[in-house]
Each structure stands twice: as structure tokens, then as C-alpha cells.
N, C-alpha and C positions, 0 to 999 in steps of 0.2 A: 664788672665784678666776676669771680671767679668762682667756678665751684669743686664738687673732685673730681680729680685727675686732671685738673689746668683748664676743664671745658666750660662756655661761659655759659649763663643759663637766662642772661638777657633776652628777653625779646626782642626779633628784629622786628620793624616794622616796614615794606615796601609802599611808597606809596606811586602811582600813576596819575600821570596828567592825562588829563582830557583830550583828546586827538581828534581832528576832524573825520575818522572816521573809524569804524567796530575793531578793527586788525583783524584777524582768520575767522572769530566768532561772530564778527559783526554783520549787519544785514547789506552793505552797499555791493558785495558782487554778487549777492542773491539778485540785486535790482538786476546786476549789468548782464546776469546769465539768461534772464527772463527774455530782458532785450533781445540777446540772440536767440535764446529757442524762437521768438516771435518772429525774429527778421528771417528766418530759415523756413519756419511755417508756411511764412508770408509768400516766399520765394517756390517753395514745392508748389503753393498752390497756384498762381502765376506759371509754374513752368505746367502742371497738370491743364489748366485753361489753355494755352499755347499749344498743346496737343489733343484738344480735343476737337469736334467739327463744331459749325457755323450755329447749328441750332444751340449746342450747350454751351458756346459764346455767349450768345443774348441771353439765353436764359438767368446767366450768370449775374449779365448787366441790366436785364430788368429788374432781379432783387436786389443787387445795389439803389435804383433808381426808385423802387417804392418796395422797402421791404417787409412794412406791417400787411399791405394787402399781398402780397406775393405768399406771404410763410403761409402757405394750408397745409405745407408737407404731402400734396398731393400730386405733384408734378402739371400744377396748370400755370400758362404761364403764357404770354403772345410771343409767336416769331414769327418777323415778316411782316407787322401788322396783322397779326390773325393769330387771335386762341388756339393752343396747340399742345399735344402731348408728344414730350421729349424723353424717349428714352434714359432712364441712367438717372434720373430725376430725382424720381418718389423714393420717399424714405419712410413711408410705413406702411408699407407692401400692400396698396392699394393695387386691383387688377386694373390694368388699361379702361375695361366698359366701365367699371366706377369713376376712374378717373375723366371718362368721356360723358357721364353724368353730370359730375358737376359744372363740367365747360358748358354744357346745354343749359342747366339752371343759371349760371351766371349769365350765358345771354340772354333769357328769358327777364332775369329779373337787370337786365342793366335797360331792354327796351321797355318793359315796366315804366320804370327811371323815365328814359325819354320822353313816355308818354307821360307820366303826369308833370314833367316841369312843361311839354307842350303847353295842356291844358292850363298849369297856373301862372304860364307868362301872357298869356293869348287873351286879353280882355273880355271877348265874345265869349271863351267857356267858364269866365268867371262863375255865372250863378248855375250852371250844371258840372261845375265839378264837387261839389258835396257830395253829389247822387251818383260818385263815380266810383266804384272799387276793385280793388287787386288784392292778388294773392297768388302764392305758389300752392298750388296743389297739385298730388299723387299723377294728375293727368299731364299737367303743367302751368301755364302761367294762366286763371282766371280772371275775367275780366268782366265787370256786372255795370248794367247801367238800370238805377232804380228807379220807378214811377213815380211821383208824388200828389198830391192832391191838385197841383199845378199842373197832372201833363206835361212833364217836364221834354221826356221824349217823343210819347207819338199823340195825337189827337186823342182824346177819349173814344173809346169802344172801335177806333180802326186800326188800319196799319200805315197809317204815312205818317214819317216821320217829321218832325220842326222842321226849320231852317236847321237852327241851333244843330239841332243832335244830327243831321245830314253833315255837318260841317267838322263833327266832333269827329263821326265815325271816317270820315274821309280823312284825317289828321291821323286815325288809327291806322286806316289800310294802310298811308303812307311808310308808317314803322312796319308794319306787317311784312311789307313790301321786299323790306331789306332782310326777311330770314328766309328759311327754306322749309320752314316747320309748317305741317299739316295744320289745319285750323277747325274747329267743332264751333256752330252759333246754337246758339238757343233763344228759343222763345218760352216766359211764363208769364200766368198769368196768375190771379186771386183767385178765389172760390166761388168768385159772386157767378153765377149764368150769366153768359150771354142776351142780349135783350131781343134778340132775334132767334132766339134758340129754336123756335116753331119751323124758319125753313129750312132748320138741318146745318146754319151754320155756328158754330159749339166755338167753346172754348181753344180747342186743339185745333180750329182753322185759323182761327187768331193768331193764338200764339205762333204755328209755323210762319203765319203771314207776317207778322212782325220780325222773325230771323229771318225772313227771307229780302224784308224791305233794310237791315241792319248789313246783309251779305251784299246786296246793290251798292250800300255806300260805300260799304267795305271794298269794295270791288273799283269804284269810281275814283279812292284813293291811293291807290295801287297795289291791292292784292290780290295775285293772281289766282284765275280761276279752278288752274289745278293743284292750287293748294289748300283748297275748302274740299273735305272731305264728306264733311258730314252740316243737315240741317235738319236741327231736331223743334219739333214742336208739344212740349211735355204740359200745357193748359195747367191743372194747380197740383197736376202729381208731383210735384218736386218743389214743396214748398220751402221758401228762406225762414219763413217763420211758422214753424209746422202750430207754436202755440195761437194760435190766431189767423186763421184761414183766409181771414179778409181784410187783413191787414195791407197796405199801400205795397210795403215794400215787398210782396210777393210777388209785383206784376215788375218784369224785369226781364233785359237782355243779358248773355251770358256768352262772352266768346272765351274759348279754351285756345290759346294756343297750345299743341301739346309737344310732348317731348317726343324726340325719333323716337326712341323702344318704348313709347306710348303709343304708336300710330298704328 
């Protein structure tokens, strides 16, 4: 139908079929451009590795290989079999000596590791590993061995040690053995006096005598003897349970493995 001047005033209607795919608006060469920016990405990164030396190689292909424990963003990482700081790495501007910290705390705490799955596969230190504890502390990796009402460790009121706990520490040296880290023992004791205290020998002879019978096993284990720096004998100044003086578990040995810029 017509309207003025001969022009029609119909509605057109266009209608479009369904297409397999958007035409210019649509999303499928969004997909297919993605594809390339990735496959380009993929390839800069590939030719940057190709150009780079043997350490930032591996580094590359150990966080391929476990990358939940690799990402610290700290640049620690093994090459060569051995913990190591790779230039070009860290990505949040950690200094090298921070980054050289936590390579030491990670070995501390992975021989940690060592030592207690030792003691809880090893049937013999089944009933003295309760009384066995760790920790990383400020100094480095502590290690307590607790008394119990049983004499778990050494005779009551001497210093010779079980069988058991000669066999335990000898298992420690063994791990020791394998770092380079200086080592601190201690000896403590409860509050109680000594039962001989009349001929002059106290608590504080004890107690060193008991670090010093803890460094023989340690020693017979295989840790060497210039890497015991220190053997302290602190009797109940340095109590575990300052609430309760006489409490068992104050009477305890304490080996520190420490960290290098701890020593």
C-alpha cells in the first residue's frame, strides 16, 4: 500500500537464520585469536629458555615438575641436585641473604622430616618417640628429648644413657652427619636438688654431664666433632614449664642445630 508521494509505508521485516557461527560480532575469532596470542606467548617463552644458561634451565623444569611447592616467589629451587639461588629468579625483591635463609630453614626442617619418620618406622624407638620434639626456632632447628617418670632417657639421678636413647641419638648424629651446620646440646634439669648436693655435685654438673653423654652418641653417629660448638649445662635455669618447677618434663635434652648467621 501506498502512501504520499508513491512512497510505501509498509514495514519491512528482515529476518536471519541461525549460522554456525556470530559473523564479525560474534565470539569464535575472539577464541581463534586467543589461540595465537597463547601459541606466540608460548613460543617467546620457549625461545627466552633457549637463551638462557643451565641453572635457569632447571629452574624452569623443576616448577614444571612440582609447582605448588616451588612457587615461594623467592627464587629457591635445586640445581644439580642441591638447593640453590639462581639469579634472575625472585620476583619480590627478596635480598640473596633472605633468600639464603630460607634454603637453610628448609634444610633444617626437611632433616627434621628425616628424623621423625626414622624414629616412627624403626620399631625400637616406637615408645620414646612421644617424648621426642621439634621445632624451628630463631636459633634453628630444636630438638628436645623429655624425661618421664619412666627414665625414658638416662638412669634416674645419672648420666648414662638407655640402650634405647644411645641408639636414638646415634640415628640423630647420623642425619647430623650429612649438614654442615654448627650444633648447641643442652642439658636441663627440674628444680628438685640434687641427692648428693653435700659433695659439691649440683644440678649444673648433671645437667652438663647429661649433654655431654647426648654429644658422645651424637658423635658415635656420625657427627662430627667440629661441628659441636657449644655444650651448655643450664640445671633448672631454663625451665620448659616455668609454671611448675618440678614438673618431669623440665628434665630434658635440647640439641639446636643452628642456622649459619646464627653461629
Amino acid at each position: 500500500m501506498a502512501g504520499e508521494g508513491g512512497k510505501s509505508d509498509a514495514t519491512v521485516i528482515i529476518k536471519k537464520g541461525k549460522k554456525g557461527h556470530g559473523g564479525h560480532h560474534g565470539g569464535a575469532w575472539k577464541v581463534a585469536y586467543a589461540d595465537f596470542v597463547t601459541a606466540m606467548m608460548a613460543l617467546f617463552i620457549v625461545l627466552w629458555i633457549l637463551s638462557q644458561g643451565n641453572e635457569v634451565r632447571e629452574q624452569v623444569a623443576n616448577y614444571f615438575k612440582d609447582p605448588i611447592s616451588f612457587g615461594t616467589g623467592k627464587g629457591v629451587g635445586v640445581v644439580g641436585g642441591k638447593e640453590k639461588v639462581v639469579p634472575g629468579i625472585k620476583t619480590d625483591g627478596e635480598t640473596d641473604e633472605k633468600v639464603k635463609a630460607e634454603i637453610e630453614k628448609l634444610k633444617l626442617e626437611k632433616a627434621g622430616a628425616e628424623i621423625v619418620e626414622e624414629i616412627e618406622k624403626n620399631p625400637e624407638f616406637k615408645e620414646v618417640a612421644k617424648f621426642v620434639t621439634m621445632e624451628i626456632s630463631p636459633e634453628g632447628l630444636r630438638i628436645e628429648l623429655l624425661e618421664s617418670s619412666n627414665d625414658v632417657f638416662f638412669e634416674i639421678g645419672t648420666s648414662r644413657l638407655n640402650i634405647k636413647a644411645q641408639n636414638l641419638l646415634k640415628a640423630m648424629g647420623e642425619q647430623f652427619g650429612k649438614l654442615n651446620n654448627k650444633v648447641v646440646i643442652e642439658g636441663h634439669t627440674d628444680a628438685h636438688p640434687f641427692q648428693n648436693g653435700a659433695t659439691g655435685y649440683t644440678n649444673y654438673e648433671l645437667s652438663a654431664d647429661r649433654a655431654n653423654s647426648a654429644r658422645r652418641a651424637l658423635q658415635a653417629g656420625g657427627l662430627q666433632e667440629a661441628n659441636i660448638i657449644e655444650i651448655r649445662g643450664f640445671a633448672d635455669k631454663k625451665l620448659k614449664n616455668p609454671s611448675d618447677p618440678f614438673d618431669l618434663v623440665n628434665r630434658r635434652i635440647s640439641i639446636v642445630v643452628k642456622y649459619p648467621g646464627a653461629q
